[in-house]
N, C-alpha and C positions, 0 to 999 in steps of 0.2 A: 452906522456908528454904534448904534444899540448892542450890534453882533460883538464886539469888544469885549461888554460887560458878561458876557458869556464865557469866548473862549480865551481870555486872558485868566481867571481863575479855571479852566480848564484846563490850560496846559501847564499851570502853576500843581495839580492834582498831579499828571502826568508823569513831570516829572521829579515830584516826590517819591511816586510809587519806583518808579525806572532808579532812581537814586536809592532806595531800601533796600531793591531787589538785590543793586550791585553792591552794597554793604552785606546781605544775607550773603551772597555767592564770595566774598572777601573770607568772612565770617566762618565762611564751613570749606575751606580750603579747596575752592573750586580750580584755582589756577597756581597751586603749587607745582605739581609737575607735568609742564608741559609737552615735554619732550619722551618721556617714557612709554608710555601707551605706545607710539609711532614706533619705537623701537623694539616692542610687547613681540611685535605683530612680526619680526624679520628673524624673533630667534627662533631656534629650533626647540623642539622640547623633546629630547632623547632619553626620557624615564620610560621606562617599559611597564612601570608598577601598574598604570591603570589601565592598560591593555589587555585584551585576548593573546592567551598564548598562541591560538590557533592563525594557523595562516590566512589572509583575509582573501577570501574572492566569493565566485560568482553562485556561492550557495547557502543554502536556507540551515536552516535552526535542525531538522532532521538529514542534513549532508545529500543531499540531492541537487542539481544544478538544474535549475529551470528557465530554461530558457525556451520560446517559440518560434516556431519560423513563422512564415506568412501565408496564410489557407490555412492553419493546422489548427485544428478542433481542440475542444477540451482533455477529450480522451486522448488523444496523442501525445500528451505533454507525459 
């Protein structure tokens, strides 16, 4: 019975804090748009402005393709 006097101001603290937190997250427009983000994610983004003009593949920074086969040494490459 003693344990009462514990956690009954215990969880009176609890859920103070859990009730702040969800006025803070109210507060700073946590759940204004819900549904955007989800749909962020399905467009396309067909700007070319932040791109390489160069064609993208399987080569390095001095235009060499490097690739290894398997046994092949360092020098081989």
């Amino acid at each position: 019975m003693d344990i009462l006097y514990l956690l009954i101001p215990l969880s009176l603290v609890l859920v103070f804090f859990i009730a702040v937190f969800f006025w803070w997250s109210l507060r700073s427009n946590q759940y204004d748009d819900l549904d955007g983000p989800g749909y962020r994610i399905l467009m396309d983004d067909d700007s070319t402005t932040d791109r390489d003009p160069s064609p993208a593949g399987p080569e390095t920074a001095v235009g060499k393709v490097v690739s290894a086969r398997p046994g092949a040494d360092v020098k081989d490459i």
